[in-house]
C-alpha positions in Angstrom: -139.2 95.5 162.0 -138.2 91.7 162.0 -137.3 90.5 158.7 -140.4 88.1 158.2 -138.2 85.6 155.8 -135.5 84.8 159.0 -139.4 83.8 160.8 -139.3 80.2 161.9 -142.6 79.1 160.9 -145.6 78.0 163.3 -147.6 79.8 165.9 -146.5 82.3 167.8 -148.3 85.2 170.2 -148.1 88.3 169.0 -149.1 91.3 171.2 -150.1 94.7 170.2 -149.6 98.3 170.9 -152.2 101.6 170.5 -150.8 104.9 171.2 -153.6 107.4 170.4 -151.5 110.5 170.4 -152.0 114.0 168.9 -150.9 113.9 166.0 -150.7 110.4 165.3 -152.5 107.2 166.2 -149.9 104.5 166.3 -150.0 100.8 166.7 -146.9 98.2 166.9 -147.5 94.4 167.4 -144.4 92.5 169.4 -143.7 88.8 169.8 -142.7 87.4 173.2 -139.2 88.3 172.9 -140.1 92.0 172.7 -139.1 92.4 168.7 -140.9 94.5 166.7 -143.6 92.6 163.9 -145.7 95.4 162.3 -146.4 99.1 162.9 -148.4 101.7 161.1 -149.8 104.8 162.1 -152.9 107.4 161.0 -153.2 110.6 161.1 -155.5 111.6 164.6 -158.7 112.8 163.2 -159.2 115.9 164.9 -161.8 118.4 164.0 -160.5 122.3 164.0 -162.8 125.4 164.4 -162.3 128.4 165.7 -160.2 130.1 168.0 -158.5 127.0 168.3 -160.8 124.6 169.2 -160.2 120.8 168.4 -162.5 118.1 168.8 -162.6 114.7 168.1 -166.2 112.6 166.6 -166.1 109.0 168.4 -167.2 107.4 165.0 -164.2 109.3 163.3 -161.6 107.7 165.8 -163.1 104.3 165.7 -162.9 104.5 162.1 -159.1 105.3 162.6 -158.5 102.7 164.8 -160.4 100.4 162.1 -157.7 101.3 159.5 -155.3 101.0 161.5 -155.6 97.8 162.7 -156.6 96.9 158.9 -153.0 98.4 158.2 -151.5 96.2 160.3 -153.1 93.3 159.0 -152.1 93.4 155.7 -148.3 93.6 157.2 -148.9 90.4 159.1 -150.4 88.6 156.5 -147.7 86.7 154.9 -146.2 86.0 158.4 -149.4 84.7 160.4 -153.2 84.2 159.9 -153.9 84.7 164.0 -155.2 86.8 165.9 -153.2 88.8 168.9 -152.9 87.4 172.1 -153.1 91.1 173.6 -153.5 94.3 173.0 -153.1 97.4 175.1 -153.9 101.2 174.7 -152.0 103.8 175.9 -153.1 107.5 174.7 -153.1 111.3 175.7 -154.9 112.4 179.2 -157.3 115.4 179.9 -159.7 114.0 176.6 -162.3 111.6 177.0 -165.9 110.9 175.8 -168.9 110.8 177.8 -171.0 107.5 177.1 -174.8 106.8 178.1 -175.6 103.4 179.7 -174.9 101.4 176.4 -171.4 102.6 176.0 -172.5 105.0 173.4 -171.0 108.3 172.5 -172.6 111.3 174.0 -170.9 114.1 173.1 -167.1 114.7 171.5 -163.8 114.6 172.7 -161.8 117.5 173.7 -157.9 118.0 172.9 -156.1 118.7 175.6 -154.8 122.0 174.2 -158.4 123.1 173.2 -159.7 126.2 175.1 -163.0 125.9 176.2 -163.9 125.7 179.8 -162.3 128.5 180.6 -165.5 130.4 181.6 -166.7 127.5 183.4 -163.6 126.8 185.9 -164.1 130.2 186.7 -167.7 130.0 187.8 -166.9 127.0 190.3 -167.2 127.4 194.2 -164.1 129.3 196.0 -163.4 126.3 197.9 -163.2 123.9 194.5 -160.9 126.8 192.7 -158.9 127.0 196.3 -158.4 123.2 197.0 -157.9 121.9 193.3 -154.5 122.1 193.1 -154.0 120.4 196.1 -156.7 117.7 196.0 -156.0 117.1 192.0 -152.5 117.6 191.7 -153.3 119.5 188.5 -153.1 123.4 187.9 -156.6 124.3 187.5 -157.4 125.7 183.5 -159.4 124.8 181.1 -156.4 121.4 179.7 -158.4 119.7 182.8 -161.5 117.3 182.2 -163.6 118.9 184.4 -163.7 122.3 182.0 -164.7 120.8 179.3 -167.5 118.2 180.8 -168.4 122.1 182.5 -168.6 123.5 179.2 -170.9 120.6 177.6 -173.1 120.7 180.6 -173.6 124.8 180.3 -174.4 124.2 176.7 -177.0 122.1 177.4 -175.7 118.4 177.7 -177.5 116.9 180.4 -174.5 114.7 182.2 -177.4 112.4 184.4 -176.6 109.0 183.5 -173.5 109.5 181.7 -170.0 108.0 182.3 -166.7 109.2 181.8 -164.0 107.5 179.4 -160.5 108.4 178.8 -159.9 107.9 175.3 -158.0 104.9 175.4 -161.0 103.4 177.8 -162.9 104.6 175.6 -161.6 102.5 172.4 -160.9 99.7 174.9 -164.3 99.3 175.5 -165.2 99.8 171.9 -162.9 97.0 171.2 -165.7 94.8 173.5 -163.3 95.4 177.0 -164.7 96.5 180.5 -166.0 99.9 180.9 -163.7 101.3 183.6 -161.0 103.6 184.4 -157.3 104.0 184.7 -155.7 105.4 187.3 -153.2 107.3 185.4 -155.1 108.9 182.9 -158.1 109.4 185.9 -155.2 111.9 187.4 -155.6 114.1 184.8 -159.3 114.3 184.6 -159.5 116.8 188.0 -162.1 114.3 189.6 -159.6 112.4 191.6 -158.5 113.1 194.9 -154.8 112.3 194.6 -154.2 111.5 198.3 -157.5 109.2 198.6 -157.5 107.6 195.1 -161.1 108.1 194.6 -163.8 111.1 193.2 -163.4 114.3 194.8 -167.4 114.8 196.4 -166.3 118.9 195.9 -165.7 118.5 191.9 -168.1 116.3 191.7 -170.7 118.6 193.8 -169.8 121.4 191.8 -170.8 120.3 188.2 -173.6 118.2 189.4 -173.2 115.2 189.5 -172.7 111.6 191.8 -169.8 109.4 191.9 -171.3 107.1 189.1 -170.1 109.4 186.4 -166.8 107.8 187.2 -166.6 103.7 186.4 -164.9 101.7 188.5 -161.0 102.4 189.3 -158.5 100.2 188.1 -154.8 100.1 187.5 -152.9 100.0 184.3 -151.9 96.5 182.6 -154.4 95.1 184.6 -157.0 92.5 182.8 -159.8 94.9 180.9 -162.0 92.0 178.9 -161.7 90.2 176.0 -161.8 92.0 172.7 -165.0 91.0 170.1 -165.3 90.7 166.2 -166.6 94.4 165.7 -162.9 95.0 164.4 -161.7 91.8 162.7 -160.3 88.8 162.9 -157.2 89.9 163.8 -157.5 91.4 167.2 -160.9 89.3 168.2 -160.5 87.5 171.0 -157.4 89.5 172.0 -156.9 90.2 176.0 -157.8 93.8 176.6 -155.9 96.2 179.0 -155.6 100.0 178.9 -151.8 100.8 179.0 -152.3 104.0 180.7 -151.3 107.7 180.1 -148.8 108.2 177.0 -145.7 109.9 178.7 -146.1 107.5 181.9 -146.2 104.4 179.4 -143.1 105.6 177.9 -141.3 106.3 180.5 -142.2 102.3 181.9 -140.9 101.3 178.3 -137.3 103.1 178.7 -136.9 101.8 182.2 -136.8 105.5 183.6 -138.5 104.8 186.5 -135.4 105.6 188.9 -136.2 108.8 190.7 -132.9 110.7 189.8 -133.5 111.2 186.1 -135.9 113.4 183.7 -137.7 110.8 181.0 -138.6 113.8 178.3 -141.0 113.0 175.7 -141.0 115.6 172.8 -144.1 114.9 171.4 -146.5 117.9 170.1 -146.6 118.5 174.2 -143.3 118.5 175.3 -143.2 116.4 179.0 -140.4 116.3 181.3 -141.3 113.7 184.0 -139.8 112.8 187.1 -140.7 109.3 189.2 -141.7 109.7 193.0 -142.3 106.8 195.5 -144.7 108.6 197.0 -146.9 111.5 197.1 -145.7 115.0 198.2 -148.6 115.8 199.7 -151.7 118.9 199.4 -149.0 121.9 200.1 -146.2 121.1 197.7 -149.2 120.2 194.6 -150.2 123.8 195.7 -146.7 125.2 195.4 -146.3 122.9 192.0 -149.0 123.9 190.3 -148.4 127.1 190.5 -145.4 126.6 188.5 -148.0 124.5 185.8 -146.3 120.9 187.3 -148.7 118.4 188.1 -148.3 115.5 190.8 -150.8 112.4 189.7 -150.3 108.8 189.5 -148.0 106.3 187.6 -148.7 103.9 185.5 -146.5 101.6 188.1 -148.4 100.9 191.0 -147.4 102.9 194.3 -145.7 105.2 192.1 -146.8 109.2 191.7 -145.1 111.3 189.3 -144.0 114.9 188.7 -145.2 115.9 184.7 -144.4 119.1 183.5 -145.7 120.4 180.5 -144.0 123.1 177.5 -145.9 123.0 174.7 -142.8 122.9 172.4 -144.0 120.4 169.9 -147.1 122.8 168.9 -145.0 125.7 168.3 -142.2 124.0 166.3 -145.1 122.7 163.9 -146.6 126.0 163.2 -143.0 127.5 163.1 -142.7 124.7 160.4 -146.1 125.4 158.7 -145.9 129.6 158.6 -142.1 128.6 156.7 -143.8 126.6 154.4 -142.5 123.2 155.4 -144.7 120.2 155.8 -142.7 117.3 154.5 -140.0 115.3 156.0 -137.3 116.7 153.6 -138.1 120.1 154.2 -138.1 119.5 158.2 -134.2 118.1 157.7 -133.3 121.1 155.4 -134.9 123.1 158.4 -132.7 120.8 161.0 -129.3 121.4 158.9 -129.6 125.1 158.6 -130.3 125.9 162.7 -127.4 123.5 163.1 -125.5 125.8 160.9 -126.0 128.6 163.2 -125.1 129.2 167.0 -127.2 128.0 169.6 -127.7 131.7 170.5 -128.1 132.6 166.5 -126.4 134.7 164.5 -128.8 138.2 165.0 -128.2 140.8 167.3 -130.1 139.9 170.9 -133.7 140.5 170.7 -133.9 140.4 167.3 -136.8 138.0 167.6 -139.3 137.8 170.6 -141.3 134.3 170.9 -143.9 133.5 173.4 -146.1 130.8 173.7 -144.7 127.7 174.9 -146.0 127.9 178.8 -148.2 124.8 179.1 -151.3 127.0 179.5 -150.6 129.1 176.2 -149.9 127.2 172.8 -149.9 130.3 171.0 -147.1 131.2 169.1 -146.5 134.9 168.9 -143.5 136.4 166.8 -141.9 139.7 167.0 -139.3 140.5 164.2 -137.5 143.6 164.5 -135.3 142.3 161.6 -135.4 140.1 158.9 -135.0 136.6 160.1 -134.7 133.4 157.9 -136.8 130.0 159.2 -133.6 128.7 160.7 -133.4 131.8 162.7 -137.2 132.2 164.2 -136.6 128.3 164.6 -133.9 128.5 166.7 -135.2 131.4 168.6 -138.8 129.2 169.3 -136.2 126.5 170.5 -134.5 128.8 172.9 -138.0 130.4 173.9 -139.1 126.8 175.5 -135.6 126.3 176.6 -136.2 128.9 178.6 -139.7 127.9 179.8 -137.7 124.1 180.5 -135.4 126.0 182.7 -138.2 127.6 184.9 -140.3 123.7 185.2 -136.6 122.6 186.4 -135.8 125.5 188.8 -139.7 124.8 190.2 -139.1 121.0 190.9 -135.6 121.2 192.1 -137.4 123.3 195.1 -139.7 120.1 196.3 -137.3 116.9 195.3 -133.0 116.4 195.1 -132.7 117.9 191.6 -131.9 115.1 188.7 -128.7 114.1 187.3 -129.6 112.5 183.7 -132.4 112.7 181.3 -134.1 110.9 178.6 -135.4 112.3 175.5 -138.0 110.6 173.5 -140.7 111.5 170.8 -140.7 112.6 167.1 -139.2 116.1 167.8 -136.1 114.2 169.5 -134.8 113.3 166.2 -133.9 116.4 165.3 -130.1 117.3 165.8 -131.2 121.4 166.7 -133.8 120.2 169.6 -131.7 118.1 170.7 -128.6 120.5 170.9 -131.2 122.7 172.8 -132.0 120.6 175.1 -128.4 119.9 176.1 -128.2 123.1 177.3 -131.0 122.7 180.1 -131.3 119.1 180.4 -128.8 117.1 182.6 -126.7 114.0 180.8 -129.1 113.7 178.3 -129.3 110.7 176.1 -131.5 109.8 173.5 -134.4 106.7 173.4 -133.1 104.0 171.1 -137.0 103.2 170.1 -138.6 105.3 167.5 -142.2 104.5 169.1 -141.9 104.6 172.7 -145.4 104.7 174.1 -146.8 101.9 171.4 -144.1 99.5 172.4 -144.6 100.4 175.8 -148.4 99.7 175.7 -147.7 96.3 173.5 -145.0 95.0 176.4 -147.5 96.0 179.0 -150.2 93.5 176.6 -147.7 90.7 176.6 -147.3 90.8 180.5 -150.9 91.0 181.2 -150.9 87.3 179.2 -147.2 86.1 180.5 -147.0 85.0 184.0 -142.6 85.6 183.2 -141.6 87.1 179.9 -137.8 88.1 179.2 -137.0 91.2 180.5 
């Protein structure tokens, strides 16, 4: 952050940035130049039950996001008394809340790795299973929307008269903005026709519903209301926008929006995405999601994009958790002793089987037929998704020319054994120079939506 005492003094706009992510919920606030002013983050407040499941109680996020920006208040303080000029919010895809017509919260949020639905996707029409990859650009499982709004309604929750909400629509409106959706994060709800833009009359049929589930369409960074005084001083008044989905925003933050390079965000879902200038069309999102890659919408408009999904992050966490480790130091102790060893390890091949990092699993499964120290079932996890890296790779090298640099970004980036991992698979990778890619990303995206020209 900027050192508050080399501040000139008098006004100046500040501009914030929410990332509601799965672990974390992070907010940074920017000046016009781009610098860095505050940041804080809180722990996502995710509710766990059985099996896996993982919810999320509107109240208990909007209580985060109080904190939060009560957090970044104090910071601010002895620097300025104002409010922001803008704020944006960027934020996971596939959960949302389902509001009534006064914007209230109707039911929870889903994670995105939570595994109900599954019944339900199988119970649609032939022609919805069939077509959805093709229509959606999504593989269909139960990450999608469309499961879990299938699940609430088979368990009763009637969805007449109810809207949809990404989450970081959701908070947008709570903030006092427009109740509306982004395009991005609409991609990853499996309502959207990806070659029209609009609902898909087929999904839509088969849970029951009209097209006013769905508010109106808009891009990201575009103008989303004003924000009111339900959460301070500090942000009322504030011009609203929703940023759009995290990895997309990140990517727009890093300037990684030339087609011939990976932007890889290695976040508790790891995300390798590559920029298109257009869509490939129903037969290759077929082909595509067969592999688990999806083809939606960018952030940028006229932009699609291919995302493909390992869920690396969630198995290096519970790697981490079943060793015992859930501090910082520990993690770096962890991080020195894989780098001690081999890439390949230092046990006899096979030693250790690891599955679970496909982007429709999550479940980490470990088969010692030795003993094996943390730093060993560590590095084998790492060379599990490695492997699973490979295959996304192989899959989109068969649609577009193959890429010739990468990114990496994300809290699991800053470890020196990921990112020796990755080397191996990745092409020319270099690491992000921003510790907070998607909240920086969603702040510049606040400060353009009130700039007519602001430094680049």
């Amino acid at each position: 952050m900027r050192d508050t005492g080399d501040m000139v003094s008098g006004p100046a706009r500040l501009h914030g940035g929410l990332d509601l992510g799965s672990t974390a919920i992070k907010m940074l606030v920017i000046d016009d130049d781009g610098a860095e002013i505050a940041g804080a983050q809180v722990s996502t407040p995710w509710r766990v039950g059985e099996g896996g499941t993982t919810d999320i109680d509107a109240d208990d996020l909007l209580r985060a996001i109080r904190s939060l920006i009560e957090l970044i208040d104090e910071q601010l303080m002895p620097i300025t008394a104002g409010s922001l000029t803008s704020l944006a919010v960027a934020g996971m895809g596939e959960t949302g809340i389902l509001v009534d017509a006064e914007g209230a919260a109707a039911a929870p949020g889903f994670a995105w790795f939570d595994p109900r639905g599954l019944e339900q996707i199988a119970a649609f029409p032939s022609v919805v299973r069939e077509e959805f990859a093709g229509r959606t650009g999504l593989p269909l499982g139960a990450q999608v929307s469309v499961a879990k709004l299938a699940w609430l309604r088979d368990q009763g929750t009637s969805l007449a008269g109810l809207r949809w909400l990404d989450l970081p629509e959701f908070v947008v409106a709570s903030l006092g903005g427009d109740i509306a959706l982004e395009l991005s994060l609409a991609s990853r709800t499996g309502l959207i026709d990806q070659d029209s833009g609009a609902a898909w009359p087929a999904m839509l049929d088969a849970l029951g519903v009209d097209a006013d589930l769905l508010p109106p369409l808009r891009g990201g960074g575009l103008p989303w209301g004003e924000a009111s005084g339900a959460f301070g001083s500090r942000v009322a008044g504030a011009a609203l926008t929703v940023a759009g989905h995290d990895h997309l925003v990140a990517a727009q933050a890093n300037g990684t929006l030339d087609a011939d390079g990976y932007h890889v965000s290695l976040g508790t879902a790891e995300v390798l995405l590559r920029v298109l200038d257009e869509p490939l069309g129903f037969a290759a999102r077929q082909r595509l999601a067969d592999a688990l890659i999806n083809e939606v919408r960018h952030v940028v408009p006229g932009k699609h994009v291919l995302v493909a999904g390992v869920k690396t992050g969630l198995l290096l966490r519970r790697a981490l958790h079943a060793a015992g480790i859930s501090d910082r130091a520990g993690r770096d102790a962890l991080d020195e002793a894989v780098m001690a060893l081999p890439v390949e390890g230092e046990l006899p091949a096979g030693a250790i089987e690891v599955t679970g990092a496909r982007n429709d699993d999550g479940v980490l499964r470990l088969t010692l037929h030795t003993e094996a120290s943390p730093a060993e079932i560590f590095g084998a996890v790492l060379r599990h998704s490695n492997d699973e890296v490979a295959a996304l790779i192989a899959a989109m090298d068969r649609e577009v020319a193959p890429a010739t640099r990468s990114t990496l970004t994300g809290g699991w980036a800053g470890m020196a054994s990921v990112r020796r991992a990755r080397a191996e698979v990745l092409p020319d990778p270099s690491l992000s120079t921003r510790e907070q890619d998607v909240a920086w990303g969603a702040a510049d995206m606040a400060r353009r939506l009130v700039s007519a020209s602001v430094p680049s």
